[in-house]
C-alpha positions as CSV (number, residue, x, y, z in Angstrom):
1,X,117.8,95.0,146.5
2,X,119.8,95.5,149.4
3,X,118.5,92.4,151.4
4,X,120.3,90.3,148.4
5,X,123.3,91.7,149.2
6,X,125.6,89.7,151.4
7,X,128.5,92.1,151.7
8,X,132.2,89.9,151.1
9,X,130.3,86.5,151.2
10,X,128.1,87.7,148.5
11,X,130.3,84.7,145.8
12,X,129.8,81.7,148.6
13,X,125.8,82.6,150.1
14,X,124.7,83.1,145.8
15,X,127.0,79.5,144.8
16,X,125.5,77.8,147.8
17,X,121.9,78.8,146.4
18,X,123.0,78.0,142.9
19,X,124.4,74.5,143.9
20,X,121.2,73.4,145.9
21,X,119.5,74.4,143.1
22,X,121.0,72.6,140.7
23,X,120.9,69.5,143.2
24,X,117.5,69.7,143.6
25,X,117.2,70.2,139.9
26,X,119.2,67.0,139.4
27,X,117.1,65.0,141.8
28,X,114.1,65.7,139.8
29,X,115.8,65.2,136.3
30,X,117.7,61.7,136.3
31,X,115.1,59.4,138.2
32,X,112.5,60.8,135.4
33,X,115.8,59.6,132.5
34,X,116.1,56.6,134.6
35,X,112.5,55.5,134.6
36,X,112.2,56.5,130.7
37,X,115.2,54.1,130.4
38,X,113.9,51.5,132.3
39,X,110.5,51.7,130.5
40,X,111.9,51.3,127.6
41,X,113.8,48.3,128.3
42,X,110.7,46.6,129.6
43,X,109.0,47.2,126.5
44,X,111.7,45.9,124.3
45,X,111.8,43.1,126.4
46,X,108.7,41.7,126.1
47,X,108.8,42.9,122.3
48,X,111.6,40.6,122.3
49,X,110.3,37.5,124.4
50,X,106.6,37.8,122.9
51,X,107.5,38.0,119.3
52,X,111.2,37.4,118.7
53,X,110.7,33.2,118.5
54,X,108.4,32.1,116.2
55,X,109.3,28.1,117.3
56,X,106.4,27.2,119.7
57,X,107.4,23.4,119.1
58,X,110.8,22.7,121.1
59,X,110.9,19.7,119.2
């Protein structure tokens, strides 16, 4: 294991990996939360607009 071993900069080169990691992790994660989201609110939406007025006469 001595090619993973970065001497004195061992804490920065390992939190710099750790970091883009969790970035890239990040990236991946919230769009997917956002789209659930947005999916959702779509849904309820048209729940809301196709079935939440039963008064088809304005008059």
């Amino acid at each position: 294991m001595e090619a993973l071993d970065f001497g004195k900069y061992n804490f920065y080169i390992w939190a710099s990996y750790g970091l883009t990691f969790l970035i890239l992790v990040w990236n991946v994660v919230v769009p997917f939360l956002e789209k659930k989201k947005l999916l959702k609110s779509i849904k309820r939406r048209n729940y809301l607009n196709n079935n939440g007025s039963n008064d088809t006469n304005p008059n």
